[in-house]
C-alpha positions as CSV (number, residue, x, y, z in Angstrom):
1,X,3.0,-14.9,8.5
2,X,6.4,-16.7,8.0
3,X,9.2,-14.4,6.7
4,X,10.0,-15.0,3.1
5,X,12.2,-12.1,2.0
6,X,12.1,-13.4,-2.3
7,X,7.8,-12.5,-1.9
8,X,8.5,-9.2,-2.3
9,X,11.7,-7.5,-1.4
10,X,14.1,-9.2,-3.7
11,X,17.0,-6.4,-3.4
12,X,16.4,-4.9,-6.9
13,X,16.8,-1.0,-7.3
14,X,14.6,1.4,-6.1
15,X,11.6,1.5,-8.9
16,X,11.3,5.0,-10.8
17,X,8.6,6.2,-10.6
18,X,7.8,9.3,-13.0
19,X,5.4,12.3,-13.4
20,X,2.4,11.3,-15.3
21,X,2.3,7.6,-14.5
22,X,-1.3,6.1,-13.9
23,X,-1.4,3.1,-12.0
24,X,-3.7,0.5,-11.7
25,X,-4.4,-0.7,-8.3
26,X,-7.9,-3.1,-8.1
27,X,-10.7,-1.6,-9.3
28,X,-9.0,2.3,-9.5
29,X,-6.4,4.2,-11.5
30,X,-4.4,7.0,-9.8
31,X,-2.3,9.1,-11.6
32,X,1.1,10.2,-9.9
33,X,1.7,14.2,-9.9
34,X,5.6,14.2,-8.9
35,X,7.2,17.4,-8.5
36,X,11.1,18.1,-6.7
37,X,11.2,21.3,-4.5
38,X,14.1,22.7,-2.4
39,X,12.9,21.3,0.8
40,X,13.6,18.8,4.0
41,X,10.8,16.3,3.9
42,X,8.5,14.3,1.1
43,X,4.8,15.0,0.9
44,X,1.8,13.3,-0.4
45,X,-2.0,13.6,-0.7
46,X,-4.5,12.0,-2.9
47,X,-7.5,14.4,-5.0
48,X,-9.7,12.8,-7.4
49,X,-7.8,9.9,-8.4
50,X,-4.5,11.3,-8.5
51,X,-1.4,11.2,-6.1
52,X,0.4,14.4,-5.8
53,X,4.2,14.0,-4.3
54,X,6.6,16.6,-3.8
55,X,9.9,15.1,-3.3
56,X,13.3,16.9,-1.9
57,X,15.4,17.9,-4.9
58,X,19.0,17.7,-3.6
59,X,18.3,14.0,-3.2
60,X,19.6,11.5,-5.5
61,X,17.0,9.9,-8.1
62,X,17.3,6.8,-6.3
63,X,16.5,8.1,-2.6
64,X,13.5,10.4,-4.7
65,X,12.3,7.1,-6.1
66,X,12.6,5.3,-2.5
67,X,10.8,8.1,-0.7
68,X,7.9,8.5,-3.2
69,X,7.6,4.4,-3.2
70,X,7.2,5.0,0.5
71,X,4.5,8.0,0.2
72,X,2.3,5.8,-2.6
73,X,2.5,3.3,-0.4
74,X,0.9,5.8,2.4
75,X,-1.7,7.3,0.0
76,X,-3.1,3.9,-0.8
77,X,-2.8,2.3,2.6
78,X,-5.6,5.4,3.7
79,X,-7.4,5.2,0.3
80,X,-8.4,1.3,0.9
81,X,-7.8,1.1,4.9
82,X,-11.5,1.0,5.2
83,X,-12.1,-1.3,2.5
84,X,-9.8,-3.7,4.0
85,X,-10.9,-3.6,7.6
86,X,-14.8,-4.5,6.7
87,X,-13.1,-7.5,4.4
88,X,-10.6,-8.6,7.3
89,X,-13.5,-8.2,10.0
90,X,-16.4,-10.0,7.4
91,X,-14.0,-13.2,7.1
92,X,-13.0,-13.2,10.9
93,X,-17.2,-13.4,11.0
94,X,-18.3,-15.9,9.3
95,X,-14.6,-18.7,10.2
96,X,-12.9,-17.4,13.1
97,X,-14.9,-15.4,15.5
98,X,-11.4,-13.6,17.1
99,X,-11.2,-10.6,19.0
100,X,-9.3,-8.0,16.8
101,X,-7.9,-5.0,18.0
102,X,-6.6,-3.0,15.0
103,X,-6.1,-3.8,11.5
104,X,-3.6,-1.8,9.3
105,X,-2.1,-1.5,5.9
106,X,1.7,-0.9,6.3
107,X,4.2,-0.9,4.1
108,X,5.7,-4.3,4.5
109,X,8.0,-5.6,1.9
110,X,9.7,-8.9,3.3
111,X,6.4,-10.0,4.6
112,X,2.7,-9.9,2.9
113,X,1.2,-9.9,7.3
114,X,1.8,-10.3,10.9
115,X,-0.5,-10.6,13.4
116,X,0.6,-9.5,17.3
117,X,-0.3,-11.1,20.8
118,X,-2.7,-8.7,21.5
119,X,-4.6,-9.2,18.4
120,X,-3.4,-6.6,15.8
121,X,-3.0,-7.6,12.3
122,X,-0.9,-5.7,10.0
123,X,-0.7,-6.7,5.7
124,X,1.0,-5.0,3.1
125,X,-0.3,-2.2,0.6
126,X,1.2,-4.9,-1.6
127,X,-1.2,-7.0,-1.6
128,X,-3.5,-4.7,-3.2
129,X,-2.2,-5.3,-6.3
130,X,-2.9,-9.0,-5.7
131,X,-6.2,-10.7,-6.7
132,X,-8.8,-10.2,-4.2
133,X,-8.7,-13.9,-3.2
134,X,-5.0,-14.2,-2.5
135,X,-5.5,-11.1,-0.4
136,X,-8.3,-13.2,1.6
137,X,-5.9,-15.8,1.8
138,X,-3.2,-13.6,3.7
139,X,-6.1,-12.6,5.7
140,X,-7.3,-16.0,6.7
141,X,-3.4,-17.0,7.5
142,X,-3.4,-13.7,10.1
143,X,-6.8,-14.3,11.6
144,X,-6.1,-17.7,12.0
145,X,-2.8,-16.7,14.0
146,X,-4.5,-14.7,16.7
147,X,-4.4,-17.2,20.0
148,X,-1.4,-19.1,17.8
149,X,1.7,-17.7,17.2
150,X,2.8,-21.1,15.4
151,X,2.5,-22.5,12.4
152,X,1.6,-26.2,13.9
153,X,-0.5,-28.5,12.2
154,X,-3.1,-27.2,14.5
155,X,-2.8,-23.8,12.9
156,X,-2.6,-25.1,9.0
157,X,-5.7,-27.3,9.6
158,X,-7.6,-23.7,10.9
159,X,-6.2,-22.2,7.6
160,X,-7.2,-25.1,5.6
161,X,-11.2,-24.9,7.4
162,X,-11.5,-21.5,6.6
163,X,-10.0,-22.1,2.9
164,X,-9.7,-25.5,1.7
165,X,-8.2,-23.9,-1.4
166,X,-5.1,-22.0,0.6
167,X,-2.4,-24.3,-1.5
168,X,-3.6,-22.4,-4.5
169,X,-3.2,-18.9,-3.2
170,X,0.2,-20.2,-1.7
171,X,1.5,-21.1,-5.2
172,X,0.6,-17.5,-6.8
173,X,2.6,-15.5,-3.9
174,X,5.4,-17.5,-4.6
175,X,5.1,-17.4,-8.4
176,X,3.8,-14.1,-8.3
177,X,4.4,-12.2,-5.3
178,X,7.8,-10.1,-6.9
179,X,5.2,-8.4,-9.8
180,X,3.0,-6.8,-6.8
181,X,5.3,-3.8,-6.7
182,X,3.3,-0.5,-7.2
183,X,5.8,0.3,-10.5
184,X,4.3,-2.9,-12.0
185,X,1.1,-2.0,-12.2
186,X,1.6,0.8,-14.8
187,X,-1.1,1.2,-17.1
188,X,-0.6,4.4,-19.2
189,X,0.9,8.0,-18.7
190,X,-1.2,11.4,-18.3
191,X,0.0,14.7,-20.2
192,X,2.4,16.5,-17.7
193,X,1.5,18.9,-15.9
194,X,2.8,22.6,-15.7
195,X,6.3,22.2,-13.7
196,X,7.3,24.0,-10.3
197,X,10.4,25.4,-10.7
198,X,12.4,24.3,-7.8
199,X,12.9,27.1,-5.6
200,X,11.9,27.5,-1.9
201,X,8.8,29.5,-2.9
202,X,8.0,27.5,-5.0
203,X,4.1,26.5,-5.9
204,X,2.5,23.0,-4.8
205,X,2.0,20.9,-7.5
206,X,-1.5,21.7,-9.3
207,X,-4.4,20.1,-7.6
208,X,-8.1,19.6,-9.1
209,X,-10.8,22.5,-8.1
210,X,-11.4,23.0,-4.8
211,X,-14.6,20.9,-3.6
212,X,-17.2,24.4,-2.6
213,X,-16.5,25.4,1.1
214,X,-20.8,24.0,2.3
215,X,-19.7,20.1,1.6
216,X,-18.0,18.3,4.2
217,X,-13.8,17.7,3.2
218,X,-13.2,13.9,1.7
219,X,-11.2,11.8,3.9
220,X,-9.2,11.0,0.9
221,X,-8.0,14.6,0.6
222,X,-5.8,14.4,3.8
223,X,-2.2,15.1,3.2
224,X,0.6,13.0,4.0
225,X,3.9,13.3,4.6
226,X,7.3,11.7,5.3
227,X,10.8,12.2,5.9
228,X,13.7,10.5,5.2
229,X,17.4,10.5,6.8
230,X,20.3,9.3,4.7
């Protein structure tokens, strides 16, 4: 998809994200557990609905509040990667009939896709927080790329076959594509809960009971993690 840097990544600051927040991301709302410990690297796992994050302390609030956009960004890419991938796959079904390699969620912020040579397309968590048909939209665009790396009238009119709407979706990116941020989609706060104190021994932020050891482990439950260097 054509680069357009004012979609999403306008320059602004880095948004701050607090303990407590719930956001609102389609159908679900995840609270964010944020704690800051004494060590090297950012962590992040999701557990019932709620995104715990344990962020380096000696790092300024700004680099906390880049790194934990980063991990959110992580959490949710696995939370709806599979949801995705049957949408992405269903639509190449029934308009384009590509061969697609992978499909990903990444954390793009100066572009809402891409789509490679070898047939992998890549879209931003972003669009998550985008109606569901402006996120076919991108989709369509990609798929339609595969085969043609162009955007020729050739390509347009395969966008335009697949979704003789498309100039609508086009107009609410660009009106609307800078209020997809993860920070905008706030919809309450949670009670805090009891703080780490930020030592090296400290504690992991409280996480919901333990599913019993006979059931299989979630695929949601799998921990994240990322470092940064400044």
């Amino acid at each position: 998809m054509e680069r357009d840097p004012g979609l999403l990544d306008r320059g602004d600051p880095a948004p701050e994200y607090r303990d407590g927040m719930m956001l609102r991301i389609g159908p679900r709302t995840f609270t964010l557990r944020i704690s800051a410990l004494r060590r090297q690297t950012g962590t992040a796992h999701v557990a019932q609905d709620s995104i715990f994050i344990a962020l380096p302390a000696d790092l300024s609030k700004a680099e906390q509040n880049r790194m934990a956009d980063a991990l959110i960004s992580r959490c949710l890419a696995q939370e709806f990667s599979s949801e995705v991938e049957r949408r992405v796959r269903a639509l190449n079904a029934s308009h384009f009939g590509n061969r697609i390699n992978s499909i990903k969620l990444k954390n793009l912020k100066s572009r809402w896709g891409s789509c490679s040579q070898a047939g992998n397309i890549n879209l931003s968590t972003r669009l998550l927080c985008a109606p569901p048909d402006v996120m076919d939209y991108v989709i369509v665009h990609e798929l339609a790329h595969v085969g043609m790396l162009n955007h020729s009238a050739k390509f347009w009119n395969r966008v335009r076959r697949a979704m003789p709407d498309c100039d609508e979706k086009i107009a609410w990116l660009k009106s609307n594509g800078a209020s997809c941020g993860f920070e905008q989609q706030v919809c309450g706060r949670a009670a805090p809960l009891q703080a780490a104190c930020a030592r090296d021994d400290a504690p992991p932020p409280a996480k919901p009971p333990q599913q019993p050891a006979s059931e299989p482990k979630k695929a949601h439950d799998n921990q994240l993690s990322i470092s940064f260097d400044f």
